[in-house]
C-alpha positions in Angstrom: 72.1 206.2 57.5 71.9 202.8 58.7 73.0 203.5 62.4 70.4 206.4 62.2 67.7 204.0 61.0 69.2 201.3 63.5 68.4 203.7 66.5 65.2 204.7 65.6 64.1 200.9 65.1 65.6 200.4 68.8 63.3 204.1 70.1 60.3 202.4 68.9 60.8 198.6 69.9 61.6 200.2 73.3 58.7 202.4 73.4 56.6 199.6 72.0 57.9 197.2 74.6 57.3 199.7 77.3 53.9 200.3 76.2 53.1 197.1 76.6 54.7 196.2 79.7 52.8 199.2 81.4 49.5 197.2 79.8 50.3 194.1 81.3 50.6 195.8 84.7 47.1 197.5 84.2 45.8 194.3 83.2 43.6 193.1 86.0 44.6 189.2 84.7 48.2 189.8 85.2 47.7 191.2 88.8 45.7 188.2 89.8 48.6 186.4 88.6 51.3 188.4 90.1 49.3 187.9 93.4 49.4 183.9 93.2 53.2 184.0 92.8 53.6 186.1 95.6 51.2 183.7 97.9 53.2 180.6 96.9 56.8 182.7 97.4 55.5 184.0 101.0 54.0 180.1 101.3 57.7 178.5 100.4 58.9 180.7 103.3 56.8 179.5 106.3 54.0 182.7 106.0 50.6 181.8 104.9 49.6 185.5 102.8 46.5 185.3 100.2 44.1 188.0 99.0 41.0 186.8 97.0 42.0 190.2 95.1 44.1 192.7 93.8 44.2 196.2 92.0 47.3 198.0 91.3 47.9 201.6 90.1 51.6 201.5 89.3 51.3 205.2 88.4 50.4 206.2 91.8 51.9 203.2 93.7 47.9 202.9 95.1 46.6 199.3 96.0 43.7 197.7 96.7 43.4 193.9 98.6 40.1 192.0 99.2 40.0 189.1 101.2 43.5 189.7 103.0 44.8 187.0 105.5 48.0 186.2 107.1 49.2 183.5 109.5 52.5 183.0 111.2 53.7 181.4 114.0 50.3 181.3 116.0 49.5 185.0 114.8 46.6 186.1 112.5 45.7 188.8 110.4 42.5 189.1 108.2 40.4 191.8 106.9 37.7 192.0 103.9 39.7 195.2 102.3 42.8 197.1 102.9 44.0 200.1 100.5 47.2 201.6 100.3 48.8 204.4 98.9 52.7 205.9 99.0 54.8 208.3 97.7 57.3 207.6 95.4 60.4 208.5 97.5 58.7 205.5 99.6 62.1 203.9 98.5 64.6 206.1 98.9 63.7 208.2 101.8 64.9 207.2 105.3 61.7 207.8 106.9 59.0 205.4 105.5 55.9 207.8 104.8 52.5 206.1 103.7 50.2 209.1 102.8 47.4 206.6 102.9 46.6 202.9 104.8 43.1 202.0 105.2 41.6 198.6 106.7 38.2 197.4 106.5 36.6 194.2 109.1 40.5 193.7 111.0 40.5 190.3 113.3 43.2 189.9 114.8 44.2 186.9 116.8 47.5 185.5 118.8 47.6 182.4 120.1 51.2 182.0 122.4 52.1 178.3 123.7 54.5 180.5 126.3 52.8 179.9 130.0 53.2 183.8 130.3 53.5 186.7 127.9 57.1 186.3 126.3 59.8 188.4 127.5 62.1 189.8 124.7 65.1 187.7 124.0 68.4 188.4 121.8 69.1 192.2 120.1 65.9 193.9 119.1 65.5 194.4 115.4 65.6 198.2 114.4 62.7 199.5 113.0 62.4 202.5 110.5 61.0 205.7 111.1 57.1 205.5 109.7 54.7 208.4 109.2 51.5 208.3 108.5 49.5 211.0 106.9 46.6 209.2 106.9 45.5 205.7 109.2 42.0 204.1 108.7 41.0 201.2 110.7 36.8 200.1 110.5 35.5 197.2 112.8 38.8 195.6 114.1 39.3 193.4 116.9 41.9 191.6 119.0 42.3 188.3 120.6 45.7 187.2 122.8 45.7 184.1 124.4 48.8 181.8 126.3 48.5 179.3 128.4 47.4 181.5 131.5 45.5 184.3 130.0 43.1 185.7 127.2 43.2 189.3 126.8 40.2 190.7 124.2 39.6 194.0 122.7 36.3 192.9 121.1 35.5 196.4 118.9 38.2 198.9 117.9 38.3 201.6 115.5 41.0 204.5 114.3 40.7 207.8 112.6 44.0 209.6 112.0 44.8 212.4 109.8 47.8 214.3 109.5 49.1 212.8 112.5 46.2 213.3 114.7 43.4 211.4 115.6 41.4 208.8 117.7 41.3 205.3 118.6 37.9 204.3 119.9 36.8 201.5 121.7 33.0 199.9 121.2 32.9 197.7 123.8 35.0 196.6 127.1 38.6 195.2 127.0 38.3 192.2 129.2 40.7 190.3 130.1 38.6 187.0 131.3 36.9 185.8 133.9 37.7 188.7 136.3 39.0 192.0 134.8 37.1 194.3 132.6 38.3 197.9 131.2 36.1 200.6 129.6 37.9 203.4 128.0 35.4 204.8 125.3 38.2 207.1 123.2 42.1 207.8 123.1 43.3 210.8 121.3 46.5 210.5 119.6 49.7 212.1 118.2 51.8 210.3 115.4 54.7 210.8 114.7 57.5 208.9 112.6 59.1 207.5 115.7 56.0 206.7 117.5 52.2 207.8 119.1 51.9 210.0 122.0 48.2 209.3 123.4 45.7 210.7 125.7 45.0 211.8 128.8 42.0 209.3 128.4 39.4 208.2 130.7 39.2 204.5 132.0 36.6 202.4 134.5 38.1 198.8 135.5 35.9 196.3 137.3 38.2 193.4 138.9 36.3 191.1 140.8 34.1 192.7 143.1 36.4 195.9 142.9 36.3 198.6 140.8 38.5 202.1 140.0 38.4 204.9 137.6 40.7 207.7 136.4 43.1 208.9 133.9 45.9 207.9 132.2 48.6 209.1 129.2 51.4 208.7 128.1 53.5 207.6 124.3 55.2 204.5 122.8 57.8 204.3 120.7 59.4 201.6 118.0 62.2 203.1 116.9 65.4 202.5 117.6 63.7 200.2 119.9 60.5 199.4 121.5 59.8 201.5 124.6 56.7 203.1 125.9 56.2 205.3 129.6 52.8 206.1 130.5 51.5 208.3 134.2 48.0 207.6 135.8 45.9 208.5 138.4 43.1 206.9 139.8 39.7 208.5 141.3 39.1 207.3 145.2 39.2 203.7 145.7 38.0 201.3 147.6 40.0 198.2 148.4 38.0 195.8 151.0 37.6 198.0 153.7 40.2 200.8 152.9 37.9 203.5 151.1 38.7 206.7 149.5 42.4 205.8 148.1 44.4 207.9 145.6 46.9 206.2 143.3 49.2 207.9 140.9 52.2 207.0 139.6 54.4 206.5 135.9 55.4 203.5 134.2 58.0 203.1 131.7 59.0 200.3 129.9 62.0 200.3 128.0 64.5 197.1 126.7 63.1 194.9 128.6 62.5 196.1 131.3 59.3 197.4 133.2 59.8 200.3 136.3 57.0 201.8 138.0 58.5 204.7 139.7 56.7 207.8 141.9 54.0 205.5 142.9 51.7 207.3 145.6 48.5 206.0 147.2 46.8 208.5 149.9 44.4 207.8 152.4 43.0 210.6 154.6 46.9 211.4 156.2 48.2 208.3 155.3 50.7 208.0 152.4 52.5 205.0 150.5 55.1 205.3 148.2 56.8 202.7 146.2 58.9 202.1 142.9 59.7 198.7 141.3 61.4 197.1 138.5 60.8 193.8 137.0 63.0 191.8 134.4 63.9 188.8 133.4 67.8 189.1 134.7 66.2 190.9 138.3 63.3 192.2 140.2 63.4 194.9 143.2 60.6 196.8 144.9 61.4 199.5 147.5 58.6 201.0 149.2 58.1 203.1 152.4 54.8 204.6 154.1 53.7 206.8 157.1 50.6 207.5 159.0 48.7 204.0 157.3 45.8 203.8 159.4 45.4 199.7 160.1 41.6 200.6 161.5 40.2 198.9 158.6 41.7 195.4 159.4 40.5 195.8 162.9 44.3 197.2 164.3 43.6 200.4 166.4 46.8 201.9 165.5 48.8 203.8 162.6 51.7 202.1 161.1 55.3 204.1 159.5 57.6 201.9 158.3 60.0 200.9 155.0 61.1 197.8 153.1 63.3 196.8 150.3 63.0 193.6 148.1 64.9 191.7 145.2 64.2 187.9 143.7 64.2 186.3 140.7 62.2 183.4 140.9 58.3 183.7 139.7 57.2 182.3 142.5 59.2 184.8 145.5 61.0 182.1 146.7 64.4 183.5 146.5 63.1 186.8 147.8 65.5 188.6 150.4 65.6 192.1 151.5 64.8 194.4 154.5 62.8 196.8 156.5 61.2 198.7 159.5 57.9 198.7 160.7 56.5 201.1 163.6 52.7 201.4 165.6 51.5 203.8 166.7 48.4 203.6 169.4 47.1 204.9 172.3 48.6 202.2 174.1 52.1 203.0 173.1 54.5 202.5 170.6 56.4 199.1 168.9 58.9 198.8 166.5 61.0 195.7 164.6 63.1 195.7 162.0 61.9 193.2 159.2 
């Protein structure tokens, strides 16, 4: 009778103290609270998080921040709201799946003291697999700056549902004093490993020069970073060379950048090239025929080949070889390089 009475006593102390507990949680006071705690933990660590505020839903793992910044290490992150929702087998699942992130007023800024952008160093860290069913970003921006460049996207946006959507651009990409890029919309295809996007239209203006076309492609981040991307260019004009095709594919992938099936035409004239730049080597191979040298005032066409390696930023370890032929009405001359 008395263990009987015992184990009820203990059903409704624990329902009581259950109860309560998920009454504290609601409790907008105790949020706050929670919120503080975390912003001191994350300060004690060297990460500068705070959110001016915070709603919780612990039955639908839903939250709401206002006022959300982060700083580490030179990087930045700050928006006026950002709501997020998951699943509860968030947890336990081995891909990660959000069914809803959105952000409101995103400023993002990177400031690097490297002269250059940094190249990877040491074993990537493994990322998980991450779907999104639904990705909301309103009025971002970005802003990357080292010590020799500034690269802005001033006005972003993204709409993605169910793995499909748009990332739209406002205004140029610039990346100061000389370069500007217009692209007005990418289309784009999540998935938990990464985003296919495109084919998408682009215009740059560098300097007094300027090109448009196409270009798509996808990047990945898991197991590790990696992206490859083809593009093709509408005729150019490059000083006095006009009406220039480009096309060609570049992947990167651990490290390393390679351009590869690189083809510029002009009229009968074609150069072909691939290249591949790291931080242990770098090589370019390239070969052409029928490249009329009209333009820089040379009455004659030129065939030829070369092949490349250095290491040192500035080519002055650069060794390598090559073949160069004219062509003219005045005959024909060739040297080796």
């Amino acid at each position: 009778m008395r263990v009987g009475r015992l184990f009820r006593w203990v059903g409704i102390i624990f329902i009581a103290a259950a109860g309560a507990i998920v009454i504290l949680i609601h409790n907008s006071s105790f949020q706050q609270w929670s919120l503080r705690r975390l912003e001191n933990i994350a300060r004690a660590g060297g990460i500068e998080f705070s959110a001016q505020h915070v709603y919780f839903d612990p039955y639908k793992l839903r939250a709401t921040l206002d006022g959300v910044a982060y700083v580490e290490d030179g990087t930045s992150m700050r928006a006026s709201r950002v709501s997020i929702d998951l699943p509860w087998n968030v947890f336990t699942s081995a891909v990660k799946e959000i069914t809803s992130l959105e952000v409101d007023n995103l400023e993002i800024k990177m400031n690097s003291a490297a002269p250059a952008v940094p190249a990877p160093s040491g074993e990537p860290t493994p990322l998980p697999k991450i779907r999104l069913d639904r990705l909301v970003v309103r009025n971002g921006s970005l802003d990357y700056r080292n010590q020799s460049m500034q690269f802005l996207i001033p006005a972003f946006s993204i709409d993605v549902n169910q793995g499909r959507g748009t990332l739209r651009f406002d205004r140029k990409l610039s990346l100061p004093p000389d370069l500007s890029l217009e692209i007005h919309e990418i289309r784009l295809a999540l998935s938990d490993d990464g985003v296919q996007f495109g084919p998408a239209a682009w215009k740059v203006d560098y300097a007094e020069y300027n090109g448009a076309g196409t270009a798509q492609g996808q990047v990945k981040w898991t197991p590790t970073l990696a992206a490859d991307m083809s593009f093709s260019t509408e005729p150019l004009t490059i000083q006095q060379w006009k009406k220039i095709r480009a096309s060609g594919n570049v992947n990167f992938d651990k490290g390393v950048l390679r351009i590869s099936d690189f083809r510029a035409e002009q009229g009968k004239g074609e150069l072909t090239a691939s290249a591949e730049i790291s931080d242990k080597k770098n090589s370019l191979i390239a070969a052409w025929k029928r490249l009329e040298l009209g333009p820089a005032g040379i009455p004659a066409n030129s065939n030829g080949s070369i092949s490349l390696q250095w290491k040192a930023s500035d080519f002055s370890d650069t060794n390598g070889s090559g073949t160069v032929s004219l062509v003219s009405q005045y005959g024909r001359a060739q040297s080796e390089i």
